[in-house]
N, C-alpha and C positions, 0 to 999 in steps of 0.2 A: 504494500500500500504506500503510496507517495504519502507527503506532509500535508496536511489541510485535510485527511478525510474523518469521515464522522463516525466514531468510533462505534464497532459491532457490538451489540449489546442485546442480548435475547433472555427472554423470559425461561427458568430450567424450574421452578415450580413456584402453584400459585399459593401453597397451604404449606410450605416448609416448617417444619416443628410440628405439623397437626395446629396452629395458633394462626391460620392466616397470611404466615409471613409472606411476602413476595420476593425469592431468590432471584436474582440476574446472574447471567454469568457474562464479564466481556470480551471479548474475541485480542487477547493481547498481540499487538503485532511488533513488540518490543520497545513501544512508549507507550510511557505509562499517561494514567491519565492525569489531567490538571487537577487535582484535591479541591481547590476553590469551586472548577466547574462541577465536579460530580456530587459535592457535599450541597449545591444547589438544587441539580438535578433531583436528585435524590431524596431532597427536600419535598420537590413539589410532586414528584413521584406518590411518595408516600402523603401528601395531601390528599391525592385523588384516590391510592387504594384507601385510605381509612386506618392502616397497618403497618405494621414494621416492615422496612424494603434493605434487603441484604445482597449487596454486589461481589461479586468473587472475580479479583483482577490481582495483578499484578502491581507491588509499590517497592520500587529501590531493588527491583529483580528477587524480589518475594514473594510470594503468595500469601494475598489477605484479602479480610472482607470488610468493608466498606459497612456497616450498618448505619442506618439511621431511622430513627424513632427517637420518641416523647422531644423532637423540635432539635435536636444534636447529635451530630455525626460520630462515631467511633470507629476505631480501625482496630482491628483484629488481624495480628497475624495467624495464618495454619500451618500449624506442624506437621 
């Protein structure tokens, strides 16, 4: 993928935990994404599910998840 495209980001379930959550997973193509943009995103995301929204990407050549719920983002690395 060249520079300027808009990052793959697919829905991988809608009820993750059994509690509604809505897992994303993003398509890494070795940049990562902008923190500022996705803690937005993610923001409004989860305004319109109503639920906690959980993204599974890559940060600093890690893998972690992105959650956001009760209005604040937190990142989580997976082991």
């Amino acid at each position: 993928m060249g520079t300027g495209t808009i990052p793959v980001i697919k829905v991988e379930n809608a009820d993750y935990n059994s509690n509604r959550t809505l897992f994303l997973k993003h398509a890494h193509d070795g940049r990562d994404l902008q923190l500022e943009y996705a803690e937005n995103t993610l923001k409004y995301v989860q305004r319109l599910w109503g639920h906690e929204v959980v993204l599974e990407t890559t940060v600093n050549e890690k893998p972690a998840l992105l959650c956001f719920a009760g209005n604040r983002l937190t990142v989580k690395p997976i082991e």
